[in-house]
TORDOTOR-446940 format. One record per residue (C-alpha): x, y, z; residue number from 1. Coordinates in Angstrom, 3 decimals, padded with zeros to 6 digits. Layout:
REM TORDOTOR-446940
<r><u>X</u><v>Y</v><w>Z</w><vexgu>NUM</vexgu></r>
...
//
This chain:
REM TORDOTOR-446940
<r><u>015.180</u><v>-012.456</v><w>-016.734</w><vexgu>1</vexgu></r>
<r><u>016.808</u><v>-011.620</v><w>-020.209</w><vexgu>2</vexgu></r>
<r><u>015.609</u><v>-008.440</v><w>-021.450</w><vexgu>3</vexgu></r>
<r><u>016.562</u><v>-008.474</v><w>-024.508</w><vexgu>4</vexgu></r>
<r><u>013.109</u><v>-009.165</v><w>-026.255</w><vexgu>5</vexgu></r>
<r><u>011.367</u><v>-006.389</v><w>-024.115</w><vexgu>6</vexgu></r>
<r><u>014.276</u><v>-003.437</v><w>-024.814</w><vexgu>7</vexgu></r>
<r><u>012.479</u><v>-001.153</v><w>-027.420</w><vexgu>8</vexgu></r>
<r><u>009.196</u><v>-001.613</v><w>-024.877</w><vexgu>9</vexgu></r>
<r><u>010.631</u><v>-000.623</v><w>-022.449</w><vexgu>10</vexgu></r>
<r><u>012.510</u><v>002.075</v><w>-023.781</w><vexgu>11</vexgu></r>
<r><u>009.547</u><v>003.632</v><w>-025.023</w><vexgu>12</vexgu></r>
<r><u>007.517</u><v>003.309</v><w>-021.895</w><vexgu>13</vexgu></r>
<r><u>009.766</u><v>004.930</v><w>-019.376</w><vexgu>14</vexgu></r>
<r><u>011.926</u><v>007.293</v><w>-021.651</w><vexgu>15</vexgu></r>
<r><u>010.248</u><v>010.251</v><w>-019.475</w><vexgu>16</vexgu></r>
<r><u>009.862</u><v>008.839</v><w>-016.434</w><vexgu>17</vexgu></r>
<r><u>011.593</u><v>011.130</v><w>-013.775</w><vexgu>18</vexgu></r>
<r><u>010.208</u><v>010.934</v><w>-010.354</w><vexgu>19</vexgu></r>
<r><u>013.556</u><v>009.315</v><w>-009.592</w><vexgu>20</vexgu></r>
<r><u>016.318</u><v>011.582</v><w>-010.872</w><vexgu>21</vexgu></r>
<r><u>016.473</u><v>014.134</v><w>-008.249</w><vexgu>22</vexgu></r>
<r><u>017.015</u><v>011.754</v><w>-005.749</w><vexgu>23</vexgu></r>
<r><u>019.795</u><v>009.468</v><w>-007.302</w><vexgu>24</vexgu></r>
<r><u>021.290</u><v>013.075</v><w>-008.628</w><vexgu>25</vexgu></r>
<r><u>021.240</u><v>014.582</v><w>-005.031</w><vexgu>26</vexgu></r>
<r><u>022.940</u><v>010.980</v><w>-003.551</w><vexgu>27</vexgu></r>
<r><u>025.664</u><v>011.571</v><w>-006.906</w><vexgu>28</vexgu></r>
<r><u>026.744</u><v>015.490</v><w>-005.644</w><vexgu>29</vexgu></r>
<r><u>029.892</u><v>016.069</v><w>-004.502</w><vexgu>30</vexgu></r>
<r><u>030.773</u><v>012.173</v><w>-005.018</w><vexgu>31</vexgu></r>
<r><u>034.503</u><v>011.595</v><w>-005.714</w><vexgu>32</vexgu></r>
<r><u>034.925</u><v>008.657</v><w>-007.847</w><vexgu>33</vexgu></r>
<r><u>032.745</u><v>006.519</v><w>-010.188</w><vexgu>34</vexgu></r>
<r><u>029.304</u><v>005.302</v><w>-009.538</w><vexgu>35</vexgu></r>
<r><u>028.224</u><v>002.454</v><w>-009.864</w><vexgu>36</vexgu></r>
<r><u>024.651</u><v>001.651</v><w>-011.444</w><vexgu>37</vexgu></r>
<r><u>022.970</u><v>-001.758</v><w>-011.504</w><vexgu>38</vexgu></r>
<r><u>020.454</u><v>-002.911</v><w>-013.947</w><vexgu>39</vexgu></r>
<r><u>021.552</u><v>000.820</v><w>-015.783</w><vexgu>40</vexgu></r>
<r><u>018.688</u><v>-000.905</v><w>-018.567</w><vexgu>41</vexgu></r>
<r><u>019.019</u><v>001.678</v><w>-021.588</w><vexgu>42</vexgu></r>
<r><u>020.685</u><v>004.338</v><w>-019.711</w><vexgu>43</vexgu></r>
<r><u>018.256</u><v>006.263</v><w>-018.512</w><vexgu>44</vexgu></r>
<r><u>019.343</u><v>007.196</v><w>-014.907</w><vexgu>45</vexgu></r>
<r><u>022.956</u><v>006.528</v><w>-016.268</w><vexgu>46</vexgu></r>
<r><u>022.606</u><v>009.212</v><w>-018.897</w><vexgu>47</vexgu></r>
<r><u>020.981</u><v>011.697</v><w>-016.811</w><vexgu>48</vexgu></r>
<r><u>024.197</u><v>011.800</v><w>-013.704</w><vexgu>49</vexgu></r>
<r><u>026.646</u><v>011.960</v><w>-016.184</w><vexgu>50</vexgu></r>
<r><u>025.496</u><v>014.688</v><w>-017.618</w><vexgu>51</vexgu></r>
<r><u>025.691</u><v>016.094</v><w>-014.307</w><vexgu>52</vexgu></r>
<r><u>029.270</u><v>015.279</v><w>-014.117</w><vexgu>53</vexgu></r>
<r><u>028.973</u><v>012.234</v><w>-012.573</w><vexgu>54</vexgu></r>
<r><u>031.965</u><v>009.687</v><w>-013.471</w><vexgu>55</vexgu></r>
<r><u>029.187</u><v>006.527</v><w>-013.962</w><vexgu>56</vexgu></r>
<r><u>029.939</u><v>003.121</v><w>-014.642</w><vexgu>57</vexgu></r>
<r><u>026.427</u><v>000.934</v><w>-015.580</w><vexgu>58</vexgu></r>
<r><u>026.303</u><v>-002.457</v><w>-015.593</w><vexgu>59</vexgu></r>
<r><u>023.320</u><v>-004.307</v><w>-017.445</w><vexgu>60</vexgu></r>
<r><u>022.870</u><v>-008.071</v><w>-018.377</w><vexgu>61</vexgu></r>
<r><u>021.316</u><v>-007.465</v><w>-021.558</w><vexgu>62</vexgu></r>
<r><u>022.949</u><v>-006.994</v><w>-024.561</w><vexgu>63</vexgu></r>
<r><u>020.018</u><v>-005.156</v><w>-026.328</w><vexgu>64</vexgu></r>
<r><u>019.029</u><v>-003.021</v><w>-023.562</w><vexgu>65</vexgu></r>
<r><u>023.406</u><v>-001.905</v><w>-023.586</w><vexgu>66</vexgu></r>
<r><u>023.003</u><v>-000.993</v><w>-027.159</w><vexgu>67</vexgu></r>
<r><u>019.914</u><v>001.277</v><w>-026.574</w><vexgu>68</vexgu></r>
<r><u>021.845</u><v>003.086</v><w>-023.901</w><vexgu>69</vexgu></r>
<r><u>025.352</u><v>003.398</v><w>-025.828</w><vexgu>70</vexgu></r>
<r><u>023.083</u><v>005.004</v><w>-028.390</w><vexgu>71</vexgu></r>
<r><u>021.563</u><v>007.264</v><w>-025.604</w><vexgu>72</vexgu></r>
<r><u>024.662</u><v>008.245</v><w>-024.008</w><vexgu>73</vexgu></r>
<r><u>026.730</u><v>009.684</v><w>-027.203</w><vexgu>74</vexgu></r>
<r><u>029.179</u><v>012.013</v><w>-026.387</w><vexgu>75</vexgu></r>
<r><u>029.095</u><v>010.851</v><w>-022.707</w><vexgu>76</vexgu></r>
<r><u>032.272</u><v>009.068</v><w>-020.884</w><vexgu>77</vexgu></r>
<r><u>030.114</u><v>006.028</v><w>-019.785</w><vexgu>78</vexgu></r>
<r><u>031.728</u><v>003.098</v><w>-018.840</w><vexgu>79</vexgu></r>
<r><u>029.254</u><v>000.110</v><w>-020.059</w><vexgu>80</vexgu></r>
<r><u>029.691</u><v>-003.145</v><w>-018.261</w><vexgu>81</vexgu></r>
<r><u>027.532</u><v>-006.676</v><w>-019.379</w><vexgu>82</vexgu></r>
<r><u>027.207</u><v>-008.195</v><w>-016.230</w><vexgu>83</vexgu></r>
<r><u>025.002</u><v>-009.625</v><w>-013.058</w><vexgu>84</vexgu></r>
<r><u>025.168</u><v>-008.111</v><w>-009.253</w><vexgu>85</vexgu></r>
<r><u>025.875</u><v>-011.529</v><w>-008.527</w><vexgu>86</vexgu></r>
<r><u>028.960</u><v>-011.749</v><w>-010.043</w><vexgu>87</vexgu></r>
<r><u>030.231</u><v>-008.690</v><w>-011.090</w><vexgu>88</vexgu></r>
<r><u>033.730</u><v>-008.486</v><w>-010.323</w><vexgu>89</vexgu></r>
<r><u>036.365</u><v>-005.462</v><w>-010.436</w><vexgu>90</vexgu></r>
<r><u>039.083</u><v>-004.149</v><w>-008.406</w><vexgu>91</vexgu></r>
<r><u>037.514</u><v>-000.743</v><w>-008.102</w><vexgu>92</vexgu></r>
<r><u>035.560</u><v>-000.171</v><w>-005.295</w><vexgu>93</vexgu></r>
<r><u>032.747</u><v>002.933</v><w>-005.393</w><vexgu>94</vexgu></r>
<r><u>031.735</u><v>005.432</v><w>-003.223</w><vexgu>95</vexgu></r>
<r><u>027.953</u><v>004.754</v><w>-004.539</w><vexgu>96</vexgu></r>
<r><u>026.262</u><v>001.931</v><w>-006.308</w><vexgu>97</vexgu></r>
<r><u>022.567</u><v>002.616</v><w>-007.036</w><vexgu>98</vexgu></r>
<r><u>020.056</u><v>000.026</v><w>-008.317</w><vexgu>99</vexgu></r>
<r><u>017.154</u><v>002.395</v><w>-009.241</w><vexgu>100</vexgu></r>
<r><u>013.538</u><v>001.682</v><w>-010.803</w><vexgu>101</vexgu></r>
<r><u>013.340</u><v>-002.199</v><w>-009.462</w><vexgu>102</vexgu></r>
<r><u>016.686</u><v>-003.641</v><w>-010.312</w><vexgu>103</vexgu></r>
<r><u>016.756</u><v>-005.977</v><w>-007.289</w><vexgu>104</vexgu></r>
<r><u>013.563</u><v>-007.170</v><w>-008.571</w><vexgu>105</vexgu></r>
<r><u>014.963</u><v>-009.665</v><w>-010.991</w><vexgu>106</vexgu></r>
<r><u>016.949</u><v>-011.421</v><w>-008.074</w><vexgu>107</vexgu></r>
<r><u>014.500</u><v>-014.073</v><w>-007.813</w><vexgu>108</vexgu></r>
<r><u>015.604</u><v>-016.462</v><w>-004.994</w><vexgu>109</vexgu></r>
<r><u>017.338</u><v>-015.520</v><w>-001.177</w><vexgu>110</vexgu></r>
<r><u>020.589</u><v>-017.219</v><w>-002.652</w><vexgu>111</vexgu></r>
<r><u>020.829</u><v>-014.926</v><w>-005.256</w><vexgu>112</vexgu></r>
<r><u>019.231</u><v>-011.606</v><w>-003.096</w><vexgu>113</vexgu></r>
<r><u>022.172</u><v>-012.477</v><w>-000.655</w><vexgu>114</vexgu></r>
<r><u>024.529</u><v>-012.963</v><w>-003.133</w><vexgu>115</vexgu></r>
<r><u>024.023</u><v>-009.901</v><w>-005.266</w><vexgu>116</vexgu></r>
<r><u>024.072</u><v>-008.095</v><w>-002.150</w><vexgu>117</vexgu></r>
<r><u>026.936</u><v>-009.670</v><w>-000.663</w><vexgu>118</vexgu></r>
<r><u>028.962</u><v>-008.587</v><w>-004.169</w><vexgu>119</vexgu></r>
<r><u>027.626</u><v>-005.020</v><w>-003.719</w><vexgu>120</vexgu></r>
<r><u>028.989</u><v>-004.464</v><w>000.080</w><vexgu>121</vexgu></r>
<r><u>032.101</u><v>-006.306</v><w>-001.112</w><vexgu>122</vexgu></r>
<r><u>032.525</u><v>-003.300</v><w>-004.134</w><vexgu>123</vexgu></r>
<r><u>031.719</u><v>000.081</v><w>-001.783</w><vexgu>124</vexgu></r>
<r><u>034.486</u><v>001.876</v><w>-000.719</w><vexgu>125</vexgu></r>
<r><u>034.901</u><v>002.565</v><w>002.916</w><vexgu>126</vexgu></r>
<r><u>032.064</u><v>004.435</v><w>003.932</w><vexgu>127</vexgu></r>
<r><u>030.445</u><v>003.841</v><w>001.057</w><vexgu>128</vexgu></r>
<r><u>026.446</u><v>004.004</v><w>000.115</w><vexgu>129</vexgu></r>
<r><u>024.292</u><v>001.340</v><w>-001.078</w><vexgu>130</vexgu></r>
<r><u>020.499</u><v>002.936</v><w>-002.604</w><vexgu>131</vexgu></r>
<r><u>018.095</u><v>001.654</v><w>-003.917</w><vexgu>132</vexgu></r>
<r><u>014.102</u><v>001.138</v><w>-004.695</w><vexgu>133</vexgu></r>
<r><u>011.733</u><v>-001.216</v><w>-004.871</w><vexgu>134</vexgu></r>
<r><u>007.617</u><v>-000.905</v><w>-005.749</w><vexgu>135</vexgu></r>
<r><u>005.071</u><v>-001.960</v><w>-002.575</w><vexgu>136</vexgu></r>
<r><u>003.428</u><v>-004.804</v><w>-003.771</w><vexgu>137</vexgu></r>
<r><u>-000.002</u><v>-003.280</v><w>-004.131</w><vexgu>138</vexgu></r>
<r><u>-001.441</u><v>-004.517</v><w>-007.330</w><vexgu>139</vexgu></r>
<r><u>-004.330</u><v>-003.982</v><w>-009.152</w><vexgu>140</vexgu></r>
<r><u>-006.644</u><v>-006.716</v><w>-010.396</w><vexgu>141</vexgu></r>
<r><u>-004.756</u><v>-009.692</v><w>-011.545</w><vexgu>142</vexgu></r>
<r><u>-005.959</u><v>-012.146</v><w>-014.483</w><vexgu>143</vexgu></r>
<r><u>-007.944</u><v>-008.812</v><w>-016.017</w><vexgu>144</vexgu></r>
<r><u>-006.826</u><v>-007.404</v><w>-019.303</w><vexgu>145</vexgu></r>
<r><u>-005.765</u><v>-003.688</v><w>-018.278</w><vexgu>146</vexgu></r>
<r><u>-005.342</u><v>-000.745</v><w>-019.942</w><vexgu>147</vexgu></r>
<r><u>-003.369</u><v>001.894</v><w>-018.045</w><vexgu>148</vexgu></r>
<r><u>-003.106</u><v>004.758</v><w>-020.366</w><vexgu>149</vexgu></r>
<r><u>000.104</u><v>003.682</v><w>-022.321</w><vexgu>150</vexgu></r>
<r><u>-000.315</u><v>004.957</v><w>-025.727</w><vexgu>151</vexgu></r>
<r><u>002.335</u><v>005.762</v><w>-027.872</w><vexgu>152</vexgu></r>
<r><u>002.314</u><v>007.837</v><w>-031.156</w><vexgu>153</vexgu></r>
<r><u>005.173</u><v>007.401</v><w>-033.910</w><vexgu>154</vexgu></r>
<r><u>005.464</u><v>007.982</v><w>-037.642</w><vexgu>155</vexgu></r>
<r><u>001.587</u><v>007.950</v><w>-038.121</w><vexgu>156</vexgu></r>
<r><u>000.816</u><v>004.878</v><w>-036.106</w><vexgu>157</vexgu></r>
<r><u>-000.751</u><v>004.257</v><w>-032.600</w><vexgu>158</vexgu></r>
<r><u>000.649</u><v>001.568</v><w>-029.807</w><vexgu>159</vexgu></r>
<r><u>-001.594</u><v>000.719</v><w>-027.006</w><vexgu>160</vexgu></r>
<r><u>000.273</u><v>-000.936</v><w>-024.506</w><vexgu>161</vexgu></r>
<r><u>-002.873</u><v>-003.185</v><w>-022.363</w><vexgu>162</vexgu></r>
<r><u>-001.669</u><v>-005.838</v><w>-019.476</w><vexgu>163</vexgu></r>
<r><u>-002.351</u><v>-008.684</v><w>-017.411</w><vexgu>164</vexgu></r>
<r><u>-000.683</u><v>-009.387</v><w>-014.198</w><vexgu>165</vexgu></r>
<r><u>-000.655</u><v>-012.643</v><w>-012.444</w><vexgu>166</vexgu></r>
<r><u>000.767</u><v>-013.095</v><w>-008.796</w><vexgu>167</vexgu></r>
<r><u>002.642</u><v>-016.327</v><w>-007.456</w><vexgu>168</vexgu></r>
<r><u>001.897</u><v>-015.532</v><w>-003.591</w><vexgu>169</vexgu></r>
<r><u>004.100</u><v>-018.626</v><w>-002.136</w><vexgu>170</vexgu></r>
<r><u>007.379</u><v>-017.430</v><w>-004.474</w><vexgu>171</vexgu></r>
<r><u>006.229</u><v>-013.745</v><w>-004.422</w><vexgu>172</vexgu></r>
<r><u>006.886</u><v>-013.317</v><w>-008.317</w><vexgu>173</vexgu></r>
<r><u>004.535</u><v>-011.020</v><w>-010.126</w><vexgu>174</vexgu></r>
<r><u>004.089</u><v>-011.872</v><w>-014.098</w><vexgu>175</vexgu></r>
<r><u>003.350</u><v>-009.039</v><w>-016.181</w><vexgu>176</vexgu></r>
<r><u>002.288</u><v>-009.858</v><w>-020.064</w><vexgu>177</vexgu></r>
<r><u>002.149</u><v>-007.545</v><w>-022.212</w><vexgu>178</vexgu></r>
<r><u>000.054</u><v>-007.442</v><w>-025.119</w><vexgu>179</vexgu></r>
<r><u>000.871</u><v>-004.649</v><w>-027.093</w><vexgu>180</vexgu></r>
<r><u>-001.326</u><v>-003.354</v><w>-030.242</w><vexgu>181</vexgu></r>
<r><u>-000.224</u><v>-000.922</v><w>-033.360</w><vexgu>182</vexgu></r>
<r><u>-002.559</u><v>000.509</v><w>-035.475</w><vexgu>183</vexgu></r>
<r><u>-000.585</u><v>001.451</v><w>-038.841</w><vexgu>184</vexgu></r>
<r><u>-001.749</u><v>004.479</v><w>-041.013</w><vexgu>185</vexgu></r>
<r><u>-003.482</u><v>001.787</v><w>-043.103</w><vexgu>186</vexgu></r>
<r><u>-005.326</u><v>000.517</v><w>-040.334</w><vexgu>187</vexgu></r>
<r><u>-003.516</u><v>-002.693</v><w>-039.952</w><vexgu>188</vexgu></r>
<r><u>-003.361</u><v>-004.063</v><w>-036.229</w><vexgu>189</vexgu></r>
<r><u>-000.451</u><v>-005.566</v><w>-035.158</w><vexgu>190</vexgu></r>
<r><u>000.014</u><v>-007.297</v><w>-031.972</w><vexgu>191</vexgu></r>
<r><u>003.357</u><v>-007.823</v><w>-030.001</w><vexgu>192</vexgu></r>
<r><u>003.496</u><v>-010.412</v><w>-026.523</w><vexgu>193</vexgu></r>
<r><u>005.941</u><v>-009.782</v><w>-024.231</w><vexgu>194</vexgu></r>
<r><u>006.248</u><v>-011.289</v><w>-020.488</w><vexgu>195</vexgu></r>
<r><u>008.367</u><v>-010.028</v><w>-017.875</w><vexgu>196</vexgu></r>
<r><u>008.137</u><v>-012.184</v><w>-014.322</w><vexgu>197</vexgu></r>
<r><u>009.599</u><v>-009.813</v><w>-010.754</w><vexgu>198</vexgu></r>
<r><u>010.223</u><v>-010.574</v><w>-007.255</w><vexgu>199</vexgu></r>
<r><u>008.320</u><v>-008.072</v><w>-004.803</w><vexgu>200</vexgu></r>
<r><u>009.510</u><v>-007.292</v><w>-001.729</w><vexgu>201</vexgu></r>
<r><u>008.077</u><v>-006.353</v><w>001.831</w><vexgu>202</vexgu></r>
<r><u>010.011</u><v>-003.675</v><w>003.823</w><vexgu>203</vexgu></r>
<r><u>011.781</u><v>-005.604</v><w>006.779</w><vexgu>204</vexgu></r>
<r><u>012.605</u><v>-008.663</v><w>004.366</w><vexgu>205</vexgu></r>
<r><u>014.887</u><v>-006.268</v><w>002.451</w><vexgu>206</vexgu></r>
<r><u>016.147</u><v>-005.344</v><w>005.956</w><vexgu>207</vexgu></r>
<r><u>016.597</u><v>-008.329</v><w>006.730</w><vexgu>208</vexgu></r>
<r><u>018.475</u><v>-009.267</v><w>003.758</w><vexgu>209</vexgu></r>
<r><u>020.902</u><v>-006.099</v><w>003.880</w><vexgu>210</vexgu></r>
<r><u>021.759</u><v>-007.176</v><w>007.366</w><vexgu>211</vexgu></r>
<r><u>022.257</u><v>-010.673</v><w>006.335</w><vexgu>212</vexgu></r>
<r><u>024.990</u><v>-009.086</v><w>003.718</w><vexgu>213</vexgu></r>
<r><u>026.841</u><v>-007.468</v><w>005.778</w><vexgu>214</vexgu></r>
<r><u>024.985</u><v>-003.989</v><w>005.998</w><vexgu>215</vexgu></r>
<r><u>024.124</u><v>-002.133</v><w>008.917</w><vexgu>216</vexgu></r>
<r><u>020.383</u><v>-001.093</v><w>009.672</w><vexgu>217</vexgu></r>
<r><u>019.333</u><v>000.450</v><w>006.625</w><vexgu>218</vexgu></r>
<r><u>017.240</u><v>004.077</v><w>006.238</w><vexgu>219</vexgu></r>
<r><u>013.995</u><v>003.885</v><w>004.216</w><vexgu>220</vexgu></r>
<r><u>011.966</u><v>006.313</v><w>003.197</w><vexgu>221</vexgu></r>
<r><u>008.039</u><v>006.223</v><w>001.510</w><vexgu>222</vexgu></r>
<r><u>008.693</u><v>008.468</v><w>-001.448</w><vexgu>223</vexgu></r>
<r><u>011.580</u><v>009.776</v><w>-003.277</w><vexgu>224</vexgu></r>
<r><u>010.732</u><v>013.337</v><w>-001.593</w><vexgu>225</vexgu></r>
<r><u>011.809</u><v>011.658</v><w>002.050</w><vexgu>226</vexgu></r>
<r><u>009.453</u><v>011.278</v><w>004.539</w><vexgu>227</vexgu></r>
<r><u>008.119</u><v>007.784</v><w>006.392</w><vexgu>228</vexgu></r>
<r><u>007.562</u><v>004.272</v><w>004.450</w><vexgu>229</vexgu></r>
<r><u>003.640</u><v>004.162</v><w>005.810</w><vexgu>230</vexgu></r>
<r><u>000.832</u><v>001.766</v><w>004.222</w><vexgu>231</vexgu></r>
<r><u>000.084</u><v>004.484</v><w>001.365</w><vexgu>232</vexgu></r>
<r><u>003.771</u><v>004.764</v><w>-000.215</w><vexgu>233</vexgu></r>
<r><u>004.052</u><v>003.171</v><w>-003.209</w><vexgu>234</vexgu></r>
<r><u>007.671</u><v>002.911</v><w>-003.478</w><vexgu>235</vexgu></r>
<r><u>010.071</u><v>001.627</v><w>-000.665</w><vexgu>236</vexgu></r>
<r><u>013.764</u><v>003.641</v><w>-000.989</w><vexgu>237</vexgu></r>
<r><u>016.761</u><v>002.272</v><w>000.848</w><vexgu>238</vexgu></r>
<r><u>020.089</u><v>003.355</v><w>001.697</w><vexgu>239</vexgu></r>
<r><u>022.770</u><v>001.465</v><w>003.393</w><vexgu>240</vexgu></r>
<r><u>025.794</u><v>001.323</v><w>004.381</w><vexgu>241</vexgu></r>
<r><u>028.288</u><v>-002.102</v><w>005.382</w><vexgu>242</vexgu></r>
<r><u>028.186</u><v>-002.901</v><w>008.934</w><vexgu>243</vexgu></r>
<r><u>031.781</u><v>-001.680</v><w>011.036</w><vexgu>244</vexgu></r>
<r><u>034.215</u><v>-004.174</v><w>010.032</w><vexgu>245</vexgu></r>
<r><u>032.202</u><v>-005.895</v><w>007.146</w><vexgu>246</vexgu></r>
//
């Protein structure tokens, strides 16, 4: 999935979204040594550990979305790596890699879920932690134009953000498209299309897959706050570490 075309979207639509950053920032303290961030998208997460004094090192396939977070990250000694989890290759190896806000979800096959995994065990330092998260699969009517409350307000214009979601069952892929409507000050309407296509998960396949790559039996947790992954949560948080001798 190249990103490129959806970078200022997305930028916009989850510049403020924090339910995340306390819980990558508590994994980050007392960490000696970079950390590693997959899919670091525009810097976000990135941004907000090294600012912490986290020594972070993001790596992000798209080119746009790496020039929204160099711009983000100013004055902030980020290393910025273009790259895949599948084959990102270095000879340092990191006490913690974290692949927040659905990174994994752009693996879209088991060949490349095993092999992006595979490449992450293979980069953690002994006794080293693997986190991540991934959205429950519960979506809302699909093939029905949605409007979800996105509205964004910027130099006298308005941007409503609606969507339609389509779901591939037999692939598990969820399409997103994204129609997305400015009103100038003049009262022009313009209208952007964007589609972004994911991979959804169900709890024990991901266990099944960190076992399969070498990881011992994972802890998950319902929320970012801790507690049980139960039939309410609506994210799934993992952290792993490799299996003895892996």
């Amino acid at each position: 999935m190249n990103y490129d075309d959806l970078s200022e979207l997305y930028d916009h639509q989850y510049d403020l979204y924090r339910d995340d950053l306390h819980f990558y920032a508590g994994l980050a303290e007392g960490v000696s040594g970079p950390i590693l961030e997959v899919g670091a998208g525009t810097g976000r997460v990135t941004t907000y550990l090294a600012r912490r004094g986290a020594q972070m090192v993001g790596l992000e396939p798209s080119a746009k979305m790496l020039e929204k977070a160099r711009l983000r990250s100013k004055g902030l000694s980020i290393e910025w790596v273009q790259g895949e989890a599948e084959t990102f290759c270095s000879e340092q190896r990191y006490p913690l890699i974290i692949a927040p806000f659905n990174a994994l979800m752009h693996l879209y096959t088991p060949a490349e879920q095993l092999a992006a995994l595979s490449n992450l065990r293979a980069h953690l330092a002994p006794g080293g932690l693997l986190a991540f998260d991934l959205s429950v699969p519960n979506y809302g009517a699909t093939g029905t134009l949605r409007h979800e409350g996105e509205t964004l307000q910027h130099g006298g214009s308005r941007t409503d953000i609606f969507l339609v979601q389509r779901l591939d069952t037999a692939r598990q892929h969820v399409t997103t498209e994204y129609y997305v409507d400015t009103t100038q000050p003049d009262h022009r309407l313009e209208r952007r299309h964007f589609t972004l296509t994911q991979r959804y998960y169900t709890r024990y396949e991901v266990e099944w897959l960190l076992r399969c790559a070498g990881f011992a039996a994972p802890k998950v947790q319902g929320s970012f706050q801790g507690g049980p992954y139960t039939a309410q949560s609506e994210v799934m948080v993992f952290r792993a570490t490799p299996q003895a001798g892996a």
